[in-house]
MARLO-233114 format. One line per field, with one value per residue: residue in one letter; x, y, z of N, C-alpha, C in turn. Coordinates in steps of 0.001 Angstrom, whole numbers. Example, Ala and Ser with C-alpha at 12.3 -4.5 7.8 and 13.67 -1.06 7.14 Angstrom:
2
code [a,s]
n.east [13190,12850]
n.north [-5690,-2250]
n.up [7800,7080]
ca.east [12300,13670]
ca.north [-4500,-1060]
ca.up [7800,7140]
c.east [13200,12900]
c.north [-3300,30]
c.up [7800,7870]
This chain:
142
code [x,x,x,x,x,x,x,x,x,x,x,x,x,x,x,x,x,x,x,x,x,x,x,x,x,x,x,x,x,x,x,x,x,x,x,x,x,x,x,x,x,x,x,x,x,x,x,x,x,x,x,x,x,x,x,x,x,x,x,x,x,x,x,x,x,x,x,x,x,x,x,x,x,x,x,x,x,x,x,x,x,x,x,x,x,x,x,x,x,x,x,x,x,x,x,x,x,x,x,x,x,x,x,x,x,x,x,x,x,x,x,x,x,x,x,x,x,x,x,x,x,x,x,x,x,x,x,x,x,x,x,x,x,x,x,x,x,x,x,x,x,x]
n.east [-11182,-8970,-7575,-4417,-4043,-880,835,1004,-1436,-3102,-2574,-3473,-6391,-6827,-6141,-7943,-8304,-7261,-6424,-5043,-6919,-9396,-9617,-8552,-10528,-12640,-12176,-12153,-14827,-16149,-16079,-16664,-16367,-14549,-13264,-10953,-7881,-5730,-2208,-941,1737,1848,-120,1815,3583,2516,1738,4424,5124,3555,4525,6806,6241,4638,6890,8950,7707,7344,5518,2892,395,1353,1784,-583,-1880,-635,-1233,-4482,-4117,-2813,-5568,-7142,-5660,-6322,-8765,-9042,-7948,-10017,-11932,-11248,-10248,-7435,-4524,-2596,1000,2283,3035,3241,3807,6259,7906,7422,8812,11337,12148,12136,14426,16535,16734,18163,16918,16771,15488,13324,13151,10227,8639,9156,8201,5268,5009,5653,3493,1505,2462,2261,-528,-1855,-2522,-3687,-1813,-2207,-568,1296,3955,6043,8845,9951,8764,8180,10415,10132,9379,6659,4757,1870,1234,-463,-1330,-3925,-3940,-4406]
n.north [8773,6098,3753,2812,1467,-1063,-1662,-4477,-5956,-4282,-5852,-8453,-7865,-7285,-9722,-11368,-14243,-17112,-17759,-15537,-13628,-13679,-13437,-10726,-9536,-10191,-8831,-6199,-5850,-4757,-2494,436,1380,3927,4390,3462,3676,4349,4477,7290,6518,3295,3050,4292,1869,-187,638,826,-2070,-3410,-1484,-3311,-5794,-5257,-3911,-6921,-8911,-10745,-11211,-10264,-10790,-10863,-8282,-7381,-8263,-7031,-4608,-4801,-5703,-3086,-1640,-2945,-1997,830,698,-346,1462,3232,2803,2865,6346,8083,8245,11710,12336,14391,18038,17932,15009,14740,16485,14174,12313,13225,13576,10790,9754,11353,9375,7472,5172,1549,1462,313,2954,3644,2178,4039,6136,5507,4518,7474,8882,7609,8422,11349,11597,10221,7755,4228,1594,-1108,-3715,-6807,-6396,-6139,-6372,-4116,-1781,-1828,-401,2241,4662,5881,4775,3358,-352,-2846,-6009,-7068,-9791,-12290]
n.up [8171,9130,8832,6686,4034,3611,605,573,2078,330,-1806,-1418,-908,-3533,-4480,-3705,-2954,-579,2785,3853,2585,3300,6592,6322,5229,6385,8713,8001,7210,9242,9860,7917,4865,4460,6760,5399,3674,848,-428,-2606,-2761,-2661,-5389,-6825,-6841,-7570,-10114,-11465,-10795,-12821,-14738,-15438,-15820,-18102,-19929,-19993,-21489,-24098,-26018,-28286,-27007,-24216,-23737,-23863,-22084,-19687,-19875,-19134,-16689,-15723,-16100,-14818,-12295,-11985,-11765,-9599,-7746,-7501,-5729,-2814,-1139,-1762,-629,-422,-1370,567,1312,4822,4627,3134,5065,7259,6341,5463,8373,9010,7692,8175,11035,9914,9182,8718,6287,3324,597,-285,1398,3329,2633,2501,5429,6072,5224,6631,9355,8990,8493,11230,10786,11192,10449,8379,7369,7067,7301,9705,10384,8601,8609,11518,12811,12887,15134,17127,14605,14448,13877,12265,11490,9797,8764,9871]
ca.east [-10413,-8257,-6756,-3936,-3304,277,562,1191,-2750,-3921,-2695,-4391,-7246,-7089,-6389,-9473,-8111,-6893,-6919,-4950,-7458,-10571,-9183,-8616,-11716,-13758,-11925,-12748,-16540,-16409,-15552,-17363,-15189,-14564,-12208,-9633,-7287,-4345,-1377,-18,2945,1436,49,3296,4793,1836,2040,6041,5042,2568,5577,8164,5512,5314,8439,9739,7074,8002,4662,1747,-1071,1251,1441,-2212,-2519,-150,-2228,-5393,-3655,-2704,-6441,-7621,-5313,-6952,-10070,-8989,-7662,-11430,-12684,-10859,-9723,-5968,-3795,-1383,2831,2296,4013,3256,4308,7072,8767,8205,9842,12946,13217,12583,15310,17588,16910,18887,16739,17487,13889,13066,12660,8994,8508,9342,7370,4181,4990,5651,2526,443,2714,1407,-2003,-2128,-3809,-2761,-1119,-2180,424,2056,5870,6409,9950,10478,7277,8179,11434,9517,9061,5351,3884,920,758,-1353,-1537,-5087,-4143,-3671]
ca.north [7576,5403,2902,3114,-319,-714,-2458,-6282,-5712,-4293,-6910,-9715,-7432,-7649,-11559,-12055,-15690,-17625,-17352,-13848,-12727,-14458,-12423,-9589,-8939,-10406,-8128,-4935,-5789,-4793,-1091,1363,1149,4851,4087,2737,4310,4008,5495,7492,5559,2255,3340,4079,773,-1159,541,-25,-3402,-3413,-1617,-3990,-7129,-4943,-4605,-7892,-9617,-10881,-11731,-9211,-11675,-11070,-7346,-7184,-8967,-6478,-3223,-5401,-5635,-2052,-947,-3336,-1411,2369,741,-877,2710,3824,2388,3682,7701,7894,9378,12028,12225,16295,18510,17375,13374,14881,16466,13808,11513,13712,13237,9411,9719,11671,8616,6198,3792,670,1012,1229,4183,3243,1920,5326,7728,5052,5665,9360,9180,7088,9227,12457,11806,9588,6796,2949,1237,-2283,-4495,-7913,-5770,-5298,-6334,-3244,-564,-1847,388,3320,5208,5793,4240,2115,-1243,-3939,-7375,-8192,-11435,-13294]
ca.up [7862,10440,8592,5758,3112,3015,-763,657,2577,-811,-2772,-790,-911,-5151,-5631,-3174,-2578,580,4143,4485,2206,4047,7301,5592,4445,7496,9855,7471,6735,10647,9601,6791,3617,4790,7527,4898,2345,662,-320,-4071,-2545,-3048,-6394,-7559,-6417,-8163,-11544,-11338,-11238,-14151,-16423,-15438,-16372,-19902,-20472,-19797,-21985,-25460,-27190,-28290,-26095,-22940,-23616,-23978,-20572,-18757,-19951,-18823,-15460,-15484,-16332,-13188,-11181,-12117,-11272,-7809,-7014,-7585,-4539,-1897,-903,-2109,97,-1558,-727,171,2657,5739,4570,3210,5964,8229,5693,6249,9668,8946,6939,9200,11726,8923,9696,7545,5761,1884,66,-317,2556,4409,2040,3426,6961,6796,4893,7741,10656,8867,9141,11845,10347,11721,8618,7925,7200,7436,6970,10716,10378,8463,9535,13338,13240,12726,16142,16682,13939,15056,12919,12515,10733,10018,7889,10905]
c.east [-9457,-7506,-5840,-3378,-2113,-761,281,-430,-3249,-3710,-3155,-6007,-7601,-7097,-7418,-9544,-7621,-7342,-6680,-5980,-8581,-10732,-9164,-10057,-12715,-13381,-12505,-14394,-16814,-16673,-16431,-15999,-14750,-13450,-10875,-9583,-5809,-3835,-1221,1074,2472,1017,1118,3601,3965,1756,3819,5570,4674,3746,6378,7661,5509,6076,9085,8936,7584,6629,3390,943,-779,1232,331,-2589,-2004,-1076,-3297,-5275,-3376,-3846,-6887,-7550,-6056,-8265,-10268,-8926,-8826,-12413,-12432,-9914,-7766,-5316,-2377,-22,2459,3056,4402,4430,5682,8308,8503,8832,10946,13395,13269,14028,16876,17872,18311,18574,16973,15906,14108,12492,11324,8312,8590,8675,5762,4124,5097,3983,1312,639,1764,69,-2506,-2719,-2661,-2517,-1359,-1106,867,3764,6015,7815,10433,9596,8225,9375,11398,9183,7978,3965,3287,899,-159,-1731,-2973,-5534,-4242,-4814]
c.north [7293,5231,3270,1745,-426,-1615,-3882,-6261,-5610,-5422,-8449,-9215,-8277,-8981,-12301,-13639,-15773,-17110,-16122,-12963,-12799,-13550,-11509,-9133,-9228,-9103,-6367,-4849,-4979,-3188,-552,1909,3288,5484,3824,3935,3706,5021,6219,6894,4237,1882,3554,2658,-342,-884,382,-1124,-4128,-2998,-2545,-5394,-6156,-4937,-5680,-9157,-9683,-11234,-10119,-9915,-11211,-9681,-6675,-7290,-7532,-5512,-3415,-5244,-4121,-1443,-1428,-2256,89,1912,297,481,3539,4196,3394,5053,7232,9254,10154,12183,14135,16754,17977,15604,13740,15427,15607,12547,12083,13652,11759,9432,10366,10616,7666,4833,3176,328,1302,2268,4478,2919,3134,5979,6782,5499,6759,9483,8801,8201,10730,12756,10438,8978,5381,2458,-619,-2724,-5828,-7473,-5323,-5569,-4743,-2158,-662,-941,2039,3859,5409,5805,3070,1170,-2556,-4895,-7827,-9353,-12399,-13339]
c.up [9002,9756,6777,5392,2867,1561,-866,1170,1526,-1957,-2776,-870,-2653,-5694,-5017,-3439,-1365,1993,4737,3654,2982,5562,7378,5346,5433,8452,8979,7326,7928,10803,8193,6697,3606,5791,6666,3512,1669,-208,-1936,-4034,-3715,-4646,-7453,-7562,-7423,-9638,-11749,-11599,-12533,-15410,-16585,-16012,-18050,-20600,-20807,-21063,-23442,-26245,-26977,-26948,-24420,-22376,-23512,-22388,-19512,-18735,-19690,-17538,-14516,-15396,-14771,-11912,-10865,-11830,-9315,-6987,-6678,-6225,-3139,-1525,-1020,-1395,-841,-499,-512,679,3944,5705,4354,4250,7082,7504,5634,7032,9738,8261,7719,10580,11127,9925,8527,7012,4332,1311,156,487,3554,4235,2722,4685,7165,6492,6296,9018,10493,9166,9955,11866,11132,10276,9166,6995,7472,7861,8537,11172,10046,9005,10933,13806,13439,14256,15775,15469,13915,13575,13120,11730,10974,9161,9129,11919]
Protein backbone atom coordinates (compact mmCIF):
# COMPACT_ATOMS: atom_id res chain seq x y z
CA UNK A 1 0.00 0.00 0.00
CA UNK A 2 1.15 3.74 -0.87
CA UNK A 3 -1.63 5.74 -0.41
CA UNK A 4 -3.62 6.67 2.94
CA UNK A 5 -7.64 8.37 2.63
CA UNK A 6 -7.62 11.13 4.94
CA UNK A 7 -11.70 11.16 5.84
CA UNK A 8 -12.55 14.45 3.50
CA UNK A 9 -10.99 11.93 0.22
CA UNK A 10 -13.14 9.09 1.71
CA UNK A 11 -16.10 10.94 1.96
CA UNK A 12 -16.13 12.12 -1.68
CA UNK A 13 -15.24 8.64 -2.33
CA UNK A 14 -18.87 7.48 -0.46
CA UNK A 15 -21.35 10.24 -1.96
CA UNK A 16 -19.85 9.17 -5.48
CA UNK A 17 -21.22 12.59 -6.84
CA UNK A 18 -19.55 15.70 -8.48
CA UNK A 19 -16.44 16.69 -9.93
CA UNK A 20 -14.06 16.04 -6.74
CA UNK A 21 -15.56 12.80 -6.85
CA UNK A 22 -15.26 12.27 -10.81
CA UNK A 23 -11.31 13.08 -10.14
CA UNK A 24 -11.13 11.16 -7.39
CA UNK A 25 -12.00 8.17 -8.68
CA UNK A 26 -10.45 8.64 -12.28
CA UNK A 27 -7.08 9.31 -10.77
CA UNK A 28 -7.39 5.96 -8.49
CA UNK A 29 -8.80 3.54 -11.29
CA UNK A 30 -4.99 4.32 -12.38
CA UNK A 31 -3.76 2.29 -9.23
CA UNK A 32 -4.91 -1.45 -7.86
CA UNK A 33 -7.48 -0.83 -5.06
CA UNK A 34 -4.42 -2.29 -3.06
CA UNK A 35 -2.35 0.77 -3.06
CA UNK A 36 -5.05 2.57 -0.86
CA UNK A 37 -6.10 2.42 2.79
CA UNK A 38 -7.41 4.14 5.42
CA UNK A 39 -7.14 5.00 8.77
CA UNK A 40 -9.05 3.49 12.50
CA UNK A 41 -8.58 7.30 12.80
CA UNK A 42 -10.94 8.11 10.12
CA UNK A 43 -13.25 5.34 11.25
CA UNK A 44 -13.53 6.80 14.45
CA UNK A 45 -14.25 10.30 13.12
CA UNK A 46 -17.03 8.81 10.75
CA UNK A 47 -18.89 6.78 13.35
CA UNK A 48 -18.68 10.05 15.73
CA UNK A 49 -20.53 11.46 13.09
CA UNK A 50 -23.18 8.74 12.66
CA UNK A 51 -23.82 9.01 16.77
CA UNK A 52 -24.07 12.65 16.80
CA UNK A 53 -26.80 12.40 13.60
CA UNK A 54 -28.56 9.73 16.27
CA UNK A 55 -28.57 11.56 18.89
CA UNK A 56 -29.69 14.74 17.64
CA UNK A 57 -32.70 13.19 15.79
CA UNK A 58 -36.20 13.48 17.27
CA UNK A 59 -38.40 11.06 15.23
CA UNK A 60 -38.19 7.06 15.11
CA UNK A 61 -37.96 7.30 10.78
CA UNK A 62 -34.80 9.63 11.34
CA UNK A 63 -33.31 7.23 13.87
CA UNK A 64 -33.85 4.41 11.57
CA UNK A 65 -32.02 6.43 8.84
CA UNK A 66 -28.93 7.18 11.08
CA UNK A 67 -28.33 3.28 12.00
CA UNK A 68 -28.86 2.76 8.07
CA UNK A 69 -26.04 5.25 7.65
CA UNK A 70 -24.01 3.70 10.34
CA UNK A 71 -24.44 0.08 8.73
CA UNK A 72 -23.24 1.76 5.17
CA UNK A 73 -20.31 2.88 6.97
CA UNK A 74 -19.17 -0.94 8.37
CA UNK A 75 -19.63 -1.87 4.90
CA UNK A 76 -17.54 1.05 3.21
CA UNK A 77 -14.80 0.04 5.80
CA UNK A 78 -15.00 -3.52 4.05
CA UNK A 79 -13.36 -2.52 1.01
CA UNK A 80 -10.29 -1.14 1.84
CA UNK A 81 -7.16 -2.49 4.45
CA UNK A 82 -7.73 -0.34 7.71
CA UNK A 83 -4.89 1.02 9.08
CA UNK A 84 -4.60 0.54 12.99
CA UNK A 85 -3.42 3.69 15.67
CA UNK A 86 -0.50 1.09 17.18
CA UNK A 87 2.94 1.77 18.52
CA UNK A 88 4.81 2.95 15.98
CA UNK A 89 1.74 5.79 14.99
CA UNK A 90 1.68 6.37 18.37
CA UNK A 91 4.99 7.51 19.21
CA UNK A 92 5.37 9.51 16.32
CA UNK A 93 2.15 11.25 17.30
CA UNK A 94 4.09 12.29 20.45
CA UNK A 95 6.70 13.91 18.85
CA UNK A 96 3.95 15.59 16.58
CA UNK A 97 2.69 16.67 19.54
CA UNK A 98 5.84 17.83 21.23
CA UNK A 99 6.21 20.08 17.91
CA UNK A 100 2.73 22.05 19.18
CA UNK A 101 1.86 22.27 15.98
CA UNK A 102 -1.57 24.02 15.70
CA UNK A 103 -3.18 20.66 14.18
CA UNK A 104 -6.36 18.65 15.45
CA UNK A 105 -6.30 15.93 17.64
CA UNK A 106 -7.45 13.78 14.73
CA UNK A 107 -5.83 15.21 12.37
CA UNK A 108 -2.35 14.31 14.04
CA UNK A 109 -3.18 10.63 15.07
CA UNK A 110 -3.78 10.48 10.73
CA UNK A 111 -0.43 11.84 10.06
CA UNK A 112 1.52 9.97 12.67
CA UNK A 113 -0.44 7.23 11.24
CA UNK A 114 0.60 7.99 7.35
CA UNK A 115 4.39 9.24 8.84
CA UNK A 116 4.56 5.72 10.54
CA UNK A 117 4.13 3.79 7.67
CA UNK A 118 5.15 5.97 5.14
CA UNK A 119 2.23 6.01 3.06
CA UNK A 120 1.36 9.59 1.01
CA UNK A 121 -2.02 10.79 2.58
CA UNK A 122 -4.62 11.99 0.16
CA UNK A 123 -6.20 14.97 1.06
CA UNK A 124 -7.73 18.33 0.17
CA UNK A 125 -6.61 19.56 4.24
CA UNK A 126 -3.18 20.89 3.21
CA UNK A 127 -3.72 23.94 5.25
CA UNK A 128 -3.57 21.77 8.21
CA UNK A 129 -1.50 18.18 7.01
CA UNK A 130 1.05 20.88 5.22
CA UNK A 131 2.48 21.78 8.79
CA UNK A 132 3.49 18.43 9.33
CA UNK A 133 7.32 18.07 8.56
CA UNK A 134 7.76 15.25 6.06
CA UNK A 135 4.50 14.26 5.39
CA UNK A 136 4.00 13.83 1.63
CA UNK A 137 0.37 15.09 0.58
CA UNK A 138 -1.63 15.12 -2.23
CA UNK A 139 -5.01 16.53 -3.50
CA UNK A 140 -6.37 14.27 -6.12
CA UNK A 141 -9.83 16.25 -6.34
CA UNK A 142 -8.30 18.73 -8.39
Amino acid sequence: MKYLLDTDHLSILQRQTGKDYSNLSTRMAQYSLSDFAVSIVTFHEQMLGCHAYINRERTLNDIVKGYEMMARLVSDFKVLPLISFDAGAAKTFEQLRSQRLQLATMDARIAAIALSRELTMLTRNHRDFGKVAGLVIEDWTI
